[in-house]
C-alpha positions in Angstrom: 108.5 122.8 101.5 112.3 121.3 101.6 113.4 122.5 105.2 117.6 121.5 105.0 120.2 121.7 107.3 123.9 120.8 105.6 126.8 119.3 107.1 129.8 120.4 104.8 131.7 117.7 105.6 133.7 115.1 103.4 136.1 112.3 103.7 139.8 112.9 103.6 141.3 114.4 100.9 144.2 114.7 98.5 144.5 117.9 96.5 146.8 120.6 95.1 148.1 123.4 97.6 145.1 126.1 97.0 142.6 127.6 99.1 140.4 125.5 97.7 142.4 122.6 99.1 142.9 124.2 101.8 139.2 124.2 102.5 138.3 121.1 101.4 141.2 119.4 104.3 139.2 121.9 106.8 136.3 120.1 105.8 138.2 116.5 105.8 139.2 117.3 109.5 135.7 118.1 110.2 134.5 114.6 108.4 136.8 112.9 110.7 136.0 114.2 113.7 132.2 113.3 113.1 133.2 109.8 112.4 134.6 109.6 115.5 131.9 111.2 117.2 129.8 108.6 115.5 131.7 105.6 116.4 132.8 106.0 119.9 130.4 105.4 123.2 127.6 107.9 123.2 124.9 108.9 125.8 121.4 109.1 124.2 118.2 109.7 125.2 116.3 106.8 124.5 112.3 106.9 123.5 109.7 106.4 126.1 107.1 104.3 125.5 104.9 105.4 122.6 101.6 103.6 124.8 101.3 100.9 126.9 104.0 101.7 129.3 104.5 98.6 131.5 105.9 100.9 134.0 102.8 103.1 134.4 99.9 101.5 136.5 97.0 103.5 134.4 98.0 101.2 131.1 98.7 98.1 132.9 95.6 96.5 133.0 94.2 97.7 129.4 93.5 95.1 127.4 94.7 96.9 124.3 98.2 96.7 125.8 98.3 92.7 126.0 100.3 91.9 123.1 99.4 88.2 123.5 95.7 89.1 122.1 95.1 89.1 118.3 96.1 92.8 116.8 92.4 93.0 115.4 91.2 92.4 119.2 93.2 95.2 120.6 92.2 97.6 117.4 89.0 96.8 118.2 89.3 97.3 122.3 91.1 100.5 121.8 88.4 102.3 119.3 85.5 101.3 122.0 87.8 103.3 124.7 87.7 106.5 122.6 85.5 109.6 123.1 84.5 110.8 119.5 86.0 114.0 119.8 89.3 112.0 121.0 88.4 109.7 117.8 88.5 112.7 115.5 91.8 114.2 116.6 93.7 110.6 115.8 92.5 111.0 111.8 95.2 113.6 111.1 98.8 113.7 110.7 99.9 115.4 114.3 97.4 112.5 116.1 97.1 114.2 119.9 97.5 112.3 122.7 94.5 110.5 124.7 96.6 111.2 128.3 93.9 109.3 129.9 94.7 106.1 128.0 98.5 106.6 128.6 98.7 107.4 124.4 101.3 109.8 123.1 100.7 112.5 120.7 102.1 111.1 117.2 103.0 112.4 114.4 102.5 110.5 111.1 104.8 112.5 108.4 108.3 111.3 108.0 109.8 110.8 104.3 112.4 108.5 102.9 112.7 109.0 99.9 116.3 108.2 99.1 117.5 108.3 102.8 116.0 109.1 106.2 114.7 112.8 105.4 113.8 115.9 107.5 111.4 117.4 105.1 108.0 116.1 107.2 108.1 117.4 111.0 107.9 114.0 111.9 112.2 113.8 111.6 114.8 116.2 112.9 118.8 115.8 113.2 120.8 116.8 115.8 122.5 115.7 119.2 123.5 112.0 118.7 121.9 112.1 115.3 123.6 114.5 113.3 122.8 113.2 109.8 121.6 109.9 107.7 123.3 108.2 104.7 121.7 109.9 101.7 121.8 107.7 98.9 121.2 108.8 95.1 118.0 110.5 94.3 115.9 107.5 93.1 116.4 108.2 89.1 119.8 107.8 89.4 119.2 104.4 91.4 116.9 103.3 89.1 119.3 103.6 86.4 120.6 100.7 88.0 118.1 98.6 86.8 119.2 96.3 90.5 116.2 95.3 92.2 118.3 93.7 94.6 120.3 97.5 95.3 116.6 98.9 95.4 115.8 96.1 98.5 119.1 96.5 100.1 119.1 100.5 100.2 115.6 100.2 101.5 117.0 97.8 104.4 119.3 100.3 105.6 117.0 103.3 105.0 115.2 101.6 108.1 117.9 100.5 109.6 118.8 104.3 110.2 114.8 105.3 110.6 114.5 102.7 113.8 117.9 103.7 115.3 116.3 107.0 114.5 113.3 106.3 116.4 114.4 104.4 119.3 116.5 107.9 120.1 113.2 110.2 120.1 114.2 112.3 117.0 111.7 110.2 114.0 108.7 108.5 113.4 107.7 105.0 112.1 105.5 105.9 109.3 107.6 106.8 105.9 105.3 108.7 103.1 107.9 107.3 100.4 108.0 105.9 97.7 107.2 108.1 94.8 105.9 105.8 92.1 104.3 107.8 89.6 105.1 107.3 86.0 107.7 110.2 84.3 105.1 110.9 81.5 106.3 114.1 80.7 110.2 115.0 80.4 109.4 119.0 81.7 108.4 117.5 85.2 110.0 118.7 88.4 109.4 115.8 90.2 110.4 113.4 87.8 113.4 112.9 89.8 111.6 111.3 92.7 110.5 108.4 90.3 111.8 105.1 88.9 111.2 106.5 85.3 108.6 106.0 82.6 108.0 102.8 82.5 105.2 101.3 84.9 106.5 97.9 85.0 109.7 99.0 86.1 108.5 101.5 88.4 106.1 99.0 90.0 109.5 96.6 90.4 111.4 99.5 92.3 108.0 99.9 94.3 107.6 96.3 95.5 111.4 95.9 96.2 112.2 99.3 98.0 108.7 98.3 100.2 110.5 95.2 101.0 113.8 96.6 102.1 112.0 99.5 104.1 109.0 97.4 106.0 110.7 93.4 106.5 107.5 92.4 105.5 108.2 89.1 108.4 104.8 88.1 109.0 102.5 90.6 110.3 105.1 92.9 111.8 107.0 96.1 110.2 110.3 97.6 110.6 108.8 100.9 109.5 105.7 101.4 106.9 105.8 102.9 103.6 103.4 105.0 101.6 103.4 105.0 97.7 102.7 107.7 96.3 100.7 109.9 94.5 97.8 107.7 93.9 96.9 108.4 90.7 97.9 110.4 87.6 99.7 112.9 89.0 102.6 114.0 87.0 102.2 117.9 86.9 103.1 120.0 89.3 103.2 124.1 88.1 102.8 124.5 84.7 101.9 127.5 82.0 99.6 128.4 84.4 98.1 125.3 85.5 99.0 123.9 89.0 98.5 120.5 91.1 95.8 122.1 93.0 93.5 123.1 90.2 94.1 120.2 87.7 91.9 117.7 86.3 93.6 114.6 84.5 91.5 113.3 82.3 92.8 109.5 82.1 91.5 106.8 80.0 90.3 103.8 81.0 93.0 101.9 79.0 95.6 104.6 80.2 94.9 104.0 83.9 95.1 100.7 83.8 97.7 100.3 81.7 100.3 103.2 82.6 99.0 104.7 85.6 97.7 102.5 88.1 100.3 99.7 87.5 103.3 100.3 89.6 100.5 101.5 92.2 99.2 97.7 91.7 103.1 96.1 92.0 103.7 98.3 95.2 100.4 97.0 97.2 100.5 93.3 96.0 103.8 92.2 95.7 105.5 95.0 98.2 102.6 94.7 100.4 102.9 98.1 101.6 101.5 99.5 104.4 99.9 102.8 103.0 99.0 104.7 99.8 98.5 108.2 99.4 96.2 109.7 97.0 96.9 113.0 95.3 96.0 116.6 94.6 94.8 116.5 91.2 91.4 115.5 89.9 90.8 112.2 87.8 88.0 112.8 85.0 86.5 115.4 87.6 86.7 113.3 90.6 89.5 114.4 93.6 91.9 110.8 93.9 91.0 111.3 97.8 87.3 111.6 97.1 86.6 108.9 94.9 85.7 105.7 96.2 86.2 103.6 93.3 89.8 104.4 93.3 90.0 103.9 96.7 87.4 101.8 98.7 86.5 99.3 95.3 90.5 99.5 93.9 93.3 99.5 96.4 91.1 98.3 99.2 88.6 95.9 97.6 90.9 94.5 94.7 94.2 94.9 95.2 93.2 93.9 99.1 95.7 97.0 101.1 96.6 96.0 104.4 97.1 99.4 105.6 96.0 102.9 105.3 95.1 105.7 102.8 96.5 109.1 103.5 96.2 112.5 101.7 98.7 114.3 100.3 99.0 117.4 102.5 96.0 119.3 103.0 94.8 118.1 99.9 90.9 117.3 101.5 91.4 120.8 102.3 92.6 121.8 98.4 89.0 119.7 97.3 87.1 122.2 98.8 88.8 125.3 98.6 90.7 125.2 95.9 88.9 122.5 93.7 84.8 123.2 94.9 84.2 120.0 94.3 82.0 120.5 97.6 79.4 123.0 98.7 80.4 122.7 102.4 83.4 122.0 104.3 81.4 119.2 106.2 80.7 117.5 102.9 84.6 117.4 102.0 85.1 115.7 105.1 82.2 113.1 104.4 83.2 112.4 101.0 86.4 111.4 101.9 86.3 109.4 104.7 83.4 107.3 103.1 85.4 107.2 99.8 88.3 104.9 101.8 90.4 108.2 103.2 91.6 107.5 106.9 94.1 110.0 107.7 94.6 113.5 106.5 98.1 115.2 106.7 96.4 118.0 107.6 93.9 120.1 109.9 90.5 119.7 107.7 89.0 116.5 109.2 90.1 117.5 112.9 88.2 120.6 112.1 85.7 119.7 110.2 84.4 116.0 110.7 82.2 116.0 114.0 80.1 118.8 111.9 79.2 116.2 109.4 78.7 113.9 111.5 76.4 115.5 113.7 74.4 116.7 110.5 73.9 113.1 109.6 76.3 113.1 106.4 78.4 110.1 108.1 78.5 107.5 110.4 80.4 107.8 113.3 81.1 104.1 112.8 83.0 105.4 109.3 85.9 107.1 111.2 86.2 104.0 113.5 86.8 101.6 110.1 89.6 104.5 109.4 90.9 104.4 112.7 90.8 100.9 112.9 93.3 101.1 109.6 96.0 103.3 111.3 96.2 102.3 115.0 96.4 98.5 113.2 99.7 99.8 111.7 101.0 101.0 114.5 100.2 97.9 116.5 102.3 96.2 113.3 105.1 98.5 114.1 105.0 97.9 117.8 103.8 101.0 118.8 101.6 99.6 121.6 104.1 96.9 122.8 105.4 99.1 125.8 109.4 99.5 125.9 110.5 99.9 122.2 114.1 98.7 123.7 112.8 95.3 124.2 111.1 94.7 120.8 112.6 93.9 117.2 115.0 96.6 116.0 115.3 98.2 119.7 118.7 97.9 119.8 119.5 99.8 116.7 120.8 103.5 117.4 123.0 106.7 116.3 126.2 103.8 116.0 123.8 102.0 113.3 123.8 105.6 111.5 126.4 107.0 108.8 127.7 103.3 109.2 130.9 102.9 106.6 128.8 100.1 105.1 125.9 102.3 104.5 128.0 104.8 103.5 129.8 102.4 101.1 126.2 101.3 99.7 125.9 105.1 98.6 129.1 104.8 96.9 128.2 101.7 95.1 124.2 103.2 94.6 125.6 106.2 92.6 128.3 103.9 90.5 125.9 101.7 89.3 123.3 104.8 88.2 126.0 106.7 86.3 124.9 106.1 82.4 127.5 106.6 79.9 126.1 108.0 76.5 128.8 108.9 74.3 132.1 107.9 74.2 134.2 108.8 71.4 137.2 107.5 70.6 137.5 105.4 73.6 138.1 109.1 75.3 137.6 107.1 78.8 138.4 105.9 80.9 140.7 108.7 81.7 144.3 107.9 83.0 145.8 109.1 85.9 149.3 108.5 84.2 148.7 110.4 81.2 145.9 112.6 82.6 148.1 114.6 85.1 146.3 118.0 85.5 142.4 118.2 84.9 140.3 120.9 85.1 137.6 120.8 86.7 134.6 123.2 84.9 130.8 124.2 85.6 128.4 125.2 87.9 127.7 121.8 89.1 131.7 120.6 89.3 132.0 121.1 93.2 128.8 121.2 94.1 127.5 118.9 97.6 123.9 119.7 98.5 122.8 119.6 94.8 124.0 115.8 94.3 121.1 114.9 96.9 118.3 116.0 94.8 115.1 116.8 96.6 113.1 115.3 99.5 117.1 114.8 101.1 118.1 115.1 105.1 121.1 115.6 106.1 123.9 113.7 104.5 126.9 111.6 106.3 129.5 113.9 104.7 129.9 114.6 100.5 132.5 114.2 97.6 131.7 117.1 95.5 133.0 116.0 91.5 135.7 118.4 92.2 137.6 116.6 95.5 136.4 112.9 93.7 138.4 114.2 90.7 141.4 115.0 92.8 141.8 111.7 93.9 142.8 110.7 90.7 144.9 114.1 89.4 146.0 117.6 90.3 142.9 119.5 89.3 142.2 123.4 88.3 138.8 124.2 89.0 136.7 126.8 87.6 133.2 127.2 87.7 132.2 128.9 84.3 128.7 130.0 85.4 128.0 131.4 88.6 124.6 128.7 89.2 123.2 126.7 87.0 121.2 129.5 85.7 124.4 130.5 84.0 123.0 133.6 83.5 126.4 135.8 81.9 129.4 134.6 79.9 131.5 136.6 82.3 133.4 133.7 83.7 133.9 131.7 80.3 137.4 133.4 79.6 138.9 131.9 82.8 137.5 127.9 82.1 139.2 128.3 78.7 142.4 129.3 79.8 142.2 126.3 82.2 141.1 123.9 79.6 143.8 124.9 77.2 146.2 124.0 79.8 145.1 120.8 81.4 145.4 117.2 80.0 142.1 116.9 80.1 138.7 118.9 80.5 135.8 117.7 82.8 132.6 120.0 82.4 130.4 118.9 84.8 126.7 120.9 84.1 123.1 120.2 83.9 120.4 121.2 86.9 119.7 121.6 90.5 116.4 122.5 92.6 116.1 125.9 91.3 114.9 124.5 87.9 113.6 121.1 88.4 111.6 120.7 92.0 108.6 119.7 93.4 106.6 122.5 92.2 108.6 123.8 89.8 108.5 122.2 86.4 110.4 123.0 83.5 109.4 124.8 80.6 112.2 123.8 78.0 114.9 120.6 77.8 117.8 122.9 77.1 120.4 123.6 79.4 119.6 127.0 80.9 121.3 130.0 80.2 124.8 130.3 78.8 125.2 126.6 79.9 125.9 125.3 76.1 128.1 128.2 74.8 130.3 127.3 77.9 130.8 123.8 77.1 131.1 124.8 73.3 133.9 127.7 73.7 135.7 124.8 76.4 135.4 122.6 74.1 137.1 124.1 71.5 139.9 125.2 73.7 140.4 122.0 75.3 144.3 120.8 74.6 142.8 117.4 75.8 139.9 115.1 75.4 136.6 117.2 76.7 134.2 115.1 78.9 130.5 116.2 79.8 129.3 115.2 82.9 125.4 115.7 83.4 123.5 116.2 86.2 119.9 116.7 86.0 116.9 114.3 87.2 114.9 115.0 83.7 116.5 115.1 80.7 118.4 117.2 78.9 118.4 117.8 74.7 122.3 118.2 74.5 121.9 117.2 71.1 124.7 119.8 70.3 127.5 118.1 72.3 126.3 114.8 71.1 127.0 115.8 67.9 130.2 117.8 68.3 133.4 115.9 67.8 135.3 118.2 70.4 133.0 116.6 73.2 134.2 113.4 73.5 132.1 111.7 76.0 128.9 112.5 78.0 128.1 111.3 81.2 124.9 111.3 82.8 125.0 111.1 86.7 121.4 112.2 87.8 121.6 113.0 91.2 124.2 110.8 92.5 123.8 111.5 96.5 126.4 112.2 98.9 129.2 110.0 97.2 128.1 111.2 93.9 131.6 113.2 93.0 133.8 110.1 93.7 131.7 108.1 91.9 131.9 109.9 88.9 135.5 109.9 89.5 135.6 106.7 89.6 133.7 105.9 86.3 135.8 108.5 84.6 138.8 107.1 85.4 138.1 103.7 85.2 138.1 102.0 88.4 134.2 101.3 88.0 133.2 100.3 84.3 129.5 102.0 83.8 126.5 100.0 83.4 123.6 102.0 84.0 121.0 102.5 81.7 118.7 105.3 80.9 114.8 104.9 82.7 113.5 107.6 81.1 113.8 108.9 77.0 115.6 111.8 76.3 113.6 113.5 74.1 114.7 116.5 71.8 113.4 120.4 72.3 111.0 120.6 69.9 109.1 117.2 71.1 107.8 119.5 74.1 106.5 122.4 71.2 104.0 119.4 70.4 103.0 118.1 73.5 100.9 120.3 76.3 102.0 118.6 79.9 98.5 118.6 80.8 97.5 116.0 77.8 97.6 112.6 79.8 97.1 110.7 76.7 100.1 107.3 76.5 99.1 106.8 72.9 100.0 109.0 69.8 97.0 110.7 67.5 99.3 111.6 64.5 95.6 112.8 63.0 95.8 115.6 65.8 99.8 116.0 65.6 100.4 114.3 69.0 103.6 112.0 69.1 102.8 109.8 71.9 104.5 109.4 75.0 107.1 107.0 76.4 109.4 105.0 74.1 106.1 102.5 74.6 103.7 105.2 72.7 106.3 107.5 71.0 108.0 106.9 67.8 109.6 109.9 66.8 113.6 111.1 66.4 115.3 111.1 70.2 118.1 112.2 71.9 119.1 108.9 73.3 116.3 106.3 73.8 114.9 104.7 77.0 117.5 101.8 78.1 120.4 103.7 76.2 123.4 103.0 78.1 127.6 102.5 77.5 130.3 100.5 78.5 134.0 100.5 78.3 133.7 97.1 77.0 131.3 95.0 74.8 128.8 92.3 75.0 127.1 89.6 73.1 123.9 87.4 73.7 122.7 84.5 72.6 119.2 82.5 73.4 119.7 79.3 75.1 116.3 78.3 75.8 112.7 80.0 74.4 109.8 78.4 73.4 108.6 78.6 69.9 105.1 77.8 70.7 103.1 78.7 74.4 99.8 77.5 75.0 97.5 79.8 77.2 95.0 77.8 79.4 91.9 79.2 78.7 89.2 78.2 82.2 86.6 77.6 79.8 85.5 77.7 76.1 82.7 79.2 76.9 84.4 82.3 79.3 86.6 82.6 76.2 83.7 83.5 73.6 81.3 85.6 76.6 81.4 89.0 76.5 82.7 89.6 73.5 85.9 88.0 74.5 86.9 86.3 71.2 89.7 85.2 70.2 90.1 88.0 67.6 89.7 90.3 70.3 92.5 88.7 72.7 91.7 85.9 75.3 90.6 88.3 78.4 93.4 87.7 81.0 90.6 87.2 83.6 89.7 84.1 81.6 93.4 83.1 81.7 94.7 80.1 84.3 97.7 82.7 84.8 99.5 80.7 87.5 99.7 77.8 84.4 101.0 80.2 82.0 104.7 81.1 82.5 107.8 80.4 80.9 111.5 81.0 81.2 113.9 82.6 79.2 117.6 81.1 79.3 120.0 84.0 78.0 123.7 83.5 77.8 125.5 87.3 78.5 129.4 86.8 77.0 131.8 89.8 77.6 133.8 90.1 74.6 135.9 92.9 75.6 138.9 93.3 77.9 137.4 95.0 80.8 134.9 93.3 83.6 131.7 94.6 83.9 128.3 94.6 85.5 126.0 94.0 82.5 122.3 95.5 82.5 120.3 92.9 80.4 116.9 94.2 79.2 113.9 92.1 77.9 111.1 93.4 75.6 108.5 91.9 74.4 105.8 93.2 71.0 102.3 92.2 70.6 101.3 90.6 67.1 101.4 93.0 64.2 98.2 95.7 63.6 95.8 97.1 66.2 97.8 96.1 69.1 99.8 98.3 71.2 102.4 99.3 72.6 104.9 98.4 70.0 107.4 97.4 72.6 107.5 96.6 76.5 109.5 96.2 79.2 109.3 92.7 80.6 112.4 91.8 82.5 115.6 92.7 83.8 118.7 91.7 85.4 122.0 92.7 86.5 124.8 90.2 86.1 129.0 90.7 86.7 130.6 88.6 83.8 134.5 89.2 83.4 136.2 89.9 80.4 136.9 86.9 78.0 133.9 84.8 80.3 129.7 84.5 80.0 127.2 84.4 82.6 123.9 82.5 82.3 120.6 84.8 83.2 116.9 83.5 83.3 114.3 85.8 83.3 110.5 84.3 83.8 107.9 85.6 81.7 104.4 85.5 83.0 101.8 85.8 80.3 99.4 87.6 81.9 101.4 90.3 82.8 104.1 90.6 80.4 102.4 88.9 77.0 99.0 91.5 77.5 97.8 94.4 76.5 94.8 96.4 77.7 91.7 97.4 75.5 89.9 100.9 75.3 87.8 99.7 78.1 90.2 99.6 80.4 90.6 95.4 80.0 93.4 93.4 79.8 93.9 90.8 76.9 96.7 88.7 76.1 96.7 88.8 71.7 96.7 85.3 70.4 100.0 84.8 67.4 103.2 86.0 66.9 104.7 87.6 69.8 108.3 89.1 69.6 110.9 88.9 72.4 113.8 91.4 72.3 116.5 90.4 74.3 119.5 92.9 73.9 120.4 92.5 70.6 118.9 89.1 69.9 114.8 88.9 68.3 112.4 85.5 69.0 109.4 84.8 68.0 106.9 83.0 69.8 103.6 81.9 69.0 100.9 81.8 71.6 97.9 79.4 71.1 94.3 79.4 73.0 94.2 75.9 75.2 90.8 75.6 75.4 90.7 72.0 76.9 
């Protein structure tokens, strides 16, 4: 599905006389001359008018096109001008033209994942547009744990989409963000999501929304789509794929795991779209079931957008699935169930059929239609000239900016996790360090850094050239791939190693094992990918340092545990700066403060668990462990939040409350259905905008080195049937220098971050003792019914 074109270009360089320096200052000399080309005056082709062209006499006098009138007004004015068969041909993705109207054709898929991405047929690079910033895949960003990175990259992501668009070569309408929890380690596209927890991941939602649409009033810069609505975490798996799976959810599961950063992303980001998924839920298709969609995202969690189908996945219901007898009935069930566009042929196809056999309303497409032409009304779309509106001056010198460019730099720095530092091995020193080499299938790699759902990146710093910034460098690779299928190789890495200062194996991943599609059957490292860093190891004259890349994780318990590796470094998918800015955490420039969103579970952990069990909770009667450092309580590998630094910390509670009284709306709410006390206080039957409280933390650096500090806040229910044991609440990131302390409040909201949901799928906020971990520092809190 991944359609990539690479530009094997890269900043300037500094390295030893080899031909692989030689090729690498090719490939500066390249870099350069696509900055310039970037930066100096350029002719481009600027985009016609998408519809109302106040140049064309036909549209002049439509009142759809008068952008004084009410957005609702013109929706409305526009439907009444459509033919039905016209009608049907705007509810897929490659929306025709209506010629008579003055409309263009349109087409709806673009993705922007991490960066403005040519994997939907909406985007294409080329002329004046040769490439887009691509930042770190989104694990590594939401390593971070930096809301305000996760806004900002989403700024410029649109930024680059407009300038994109006002040049002819993208659309307006981004399917991205993936916000589906990483239940299970194996998964291939794990590394399209903010991690396993949902509060985090509805945190990354809401604030990447806000970078990519502006969210100023009414209008949008460009309009997301969150994505996969709901439960879908498997892709292709011992013989069970996306198409064919049924995800049999709990109540309490779906509303406490599953649908949450869904939730976050359509009330706080306000996003324009959601798009519901292949996969069944407790038999039901996401896309056919109008209680997820018409009664949740519409009706309670009010979206002011559109629903969209993963692609051709109406199609999937009926053909793959058989959840329908007829083809007609698939495209009845859906648009009645809250669909309103399909990426896809099936409902161009299919839905005047079942309309003229009575199994819809005509009237039910123009309630979809009115949900997509209002979004492009709030993107301008029918404004006329696109140069005159917001955002119509952006273009290709708004693209590959060295401030976006920068941003990737900084995005991959702050996701780099260290996990093992032994000795004090690093930071590395360019004095004493003089000669590294450079080892492993992933050590000078470029496309791989960019992870999946990528375009096509400003330039890249493979590990290898970021490296050689620092030192003169040998480079071998040790495994030809990551498959590392023969041992061949390992003879010439350990004759390097023995003769270098110091050894950088830089291993893990790529797309061939981890991928949308693709997930993984084991956590090892594949192939011969451990004996290499072993026999290196143990030939290295110098400290050995593991660098990681991988979007899932990896049970590298062995290196962990062997004294010859002195440090391991976990990068993810660092995007196109990712080399120098492991470089630059290895040697020291940039102290790491990333911290792990996902657990990283040992092998045997996946013997237990079947990736089609969608149970959070652990049954220890059945042998199942639980998933999620919420749910799971066994041995790990390193634990969800798990994260280094080259210097040390220390916090202390300046202000918590001891005692927190919940305002109950009436005594007699509190004790109807069967919401006792005992039970937990039903959050429904909480005042919740009266029940909040700050935390006052005081972060002190007690080390010699500044750093950017990731502070983490937990909170546990009262002791016995309640669970989880432990959630995340709150976080921030906060720069304190060495010897100095930074003051950090994080608000806790009861409802959200003090409950728990039942069996039935309710949320209940436990009356008692409730436990606040913050970094290293417990406090205990007791709440107490108000029932005044």
């Amino acid at each position: 599905m991944v359609r990539r074109k690479l530009l094997t270009t890269t900043t300037k360089l500094s390295l030893p006389h080899t031909p692989a320096a030689a090729k690498a200052n090719a490939k500066a000399a390249l870099s350069l001359l696509l900055l310039l080309l970037l930066l100096a005056p350029t002719s481009w082709a600027a985009r016609v008018p998408f519809a109302c062209d106040p140049r064309s006499g036909l549209t002049r006098g439509l009142r759809f096109c008068r952008v004084a009138l009410p957005i609702h007004v013109r929706v409305r004015d526009l439907i009444g001008q459509l033919t039905l068969q016209e009608k049907i041909r705007l509810l897929v993705n490659n929306a025709a033209a209506v010629p008579r109207l003055g409309i263009q054709g349109y087409e709806w898929w673009s993705e922007a994942l991490h960066g403005v991405s040519n994997v939907g047929p909406g985007t294409r690079f080329g002329g004046a547009f040769p490439g887009a910033t691509s930042f770190p895949q989104v694990i590594t960003t939401a390593a971070s744990f930096n809301s305000s990175l996760w806004e900002e990259i989403g700024r410029v992501v649109s930024d680059e989409a407009r300038a994109m668009y006002n040049g002819g070569m993208a659309g307006l309408t981004y399917w991205s963000p993936n916000v589906n929890v990483f239940r299970d380690p194996r998964w291939g596209r794990g590394q399209e999501t903010p991690g396993e927890d949902p509060v985090m991941a509805g945190k990354y939602a809401a604030s990447y929304v806000r970078g990519l649409q502006g969210n100023v009033g009414n209008r949008l810069k460009v309009a997301a789509s969150c994505k996969h609505y709901t439960a879908y975490d498997l892709d292709n798996w011992n013989g069970v794929d996306r198409y064919h799976f049924n995800a049999r959810v709990s109540k309490q599961d779906l509303e406490d795991t599953y649908n949450v950063p869904f939730k976050a992303c359509v009330v706080d980001g306000k996003v324009a779209s959601v798009m519901c998924s292949y996969n069944q839920v407790n038999g039901v298709p996401t896309c056919a079931d109008p209680n997820l969609l018409k009664n949740t995202i519409r009706g309670q969690w009010r979206l002011n957008g559109y629903i969209v189908s993963d692609c051709d996945s109406v199609g999937v219901l009926y053909e793959n699935q058989h959840y329908t007898t007829t083809p007609e009935d698939a495209a009845a069930d859906t648009i009645r169930a809250g669909l309103d566009l399909d990426c896809g042929p099936f409902l161009a196809v299919h839905t005047e059929a079942a309309i003229r056999g009575g199994k819809m309303a005509e009237a039910e497409v123009d309630l979809a239609l009115a949900n997509t032409i209002t979004v492009q009304m709030r993107l301008g779309m029918f404004d006329g000239e696109p140069s005159a509106q917001p955002y119509g001056n952006l273009g290709p010198r708004d693209v590959c900016t060295p401030a976006h460019q920068q941003l990737a730099l900084e995005a991959a720095r702050q996701g780099i996790v260290l996990l093992k530092n032994q000795g004090q091995a690093l930071p590395l020193s360019a004095r004493r360090h003089r000669l590294v080499a450079v080892i492993g299938p992933n050590s000078d790699v470029t496309v791989t850094m960019i992870g999946n759902y990528a375009g096509v990146a400003c330039g890249y710093t493979s590990p290898f050239q970021g490296i050689g910034r620092y030192s003169r460098t040998v480079h071998q690779p040790g495994c030809v791939g990551v498959a590392c299928t023969s041992n061949q190789l390992f003879g010439r890495a350990e004759v390097a190693a023995r003769h270098a200062d110091a050894t950088v194996l830089v291993m893990g991943l790529d797309q061939s094992i981890e991928a949308e599609f693709r997930d993984r059957t084991g956590l090892l490292l594949p192939g011969h990918q451990q004996e290499l860093v072993s026999r290196v190891a143990m030939a290295s004259r110098g400290p050995t340092i593991l660098v990681l890349m991988s979007g899932g994780p990896i049970d590298v318990s062995f290196a962990k545990n062997d004294p010859r590796v002195a440090a391991i470094v976990w990068a993810g998918y660092p995007g196109q700066a990712g080399g120098q800015a492991i470089a630059d955490v290895l040697f020291g420039t940039v102290n790491p403060g990333g911290k792990l969103p996902v657990t990283w579970y040992p092998q045997e952990y996946v013997a237990k668990v079947p990736m089609t069990n969608m149970n959070m909770r652990a049954n220890p009667a059945k042998g199942y462990p639980g998933r999620t450092y919420r749910f799971y309580k066994g041995p790990v590998v390193y634990p969800f939040g798990y994260g280094m630094s080259y210097t040390s910390y220390r916090h202390s509670l300046v202000k918590a409350p001891t005692q927190v009284s919940v305002p109950v709306a009436s005594l007699s709410a509190a004790y109807r259905n069967s919401s006792l006390l005992s039970a937990g206080i039903r959050a429904a039957h909480v005042n919740c905008n009266a029940a909040s409280l700050g935390i006052h933390v005081n972060i002190e650096n007690t080390g010699s080195m500044d750093g950017t500090h990731t502070l983490l806040v937990f909170s546990a229910p009262p002791e016995g049937k309640w669970s989880p044991a432990r959630q995340l609440i709150g976080f921030e990131k906060v720069h304190v220098s060495a010897g100095s302390q930074r003051r950090v409040r994080i608000d806790v909201r009861v409802c959200e971050h003090l409950s728990v949901v039942d069996e039935f799928g309710i949320r209940r906020i436990p009356i008692g003792e409730h436990k606040l971990h913050v970094g290293d520092v417990e406090h205990s809190m007791t709440l107490q019914a108000n029932l005044g």
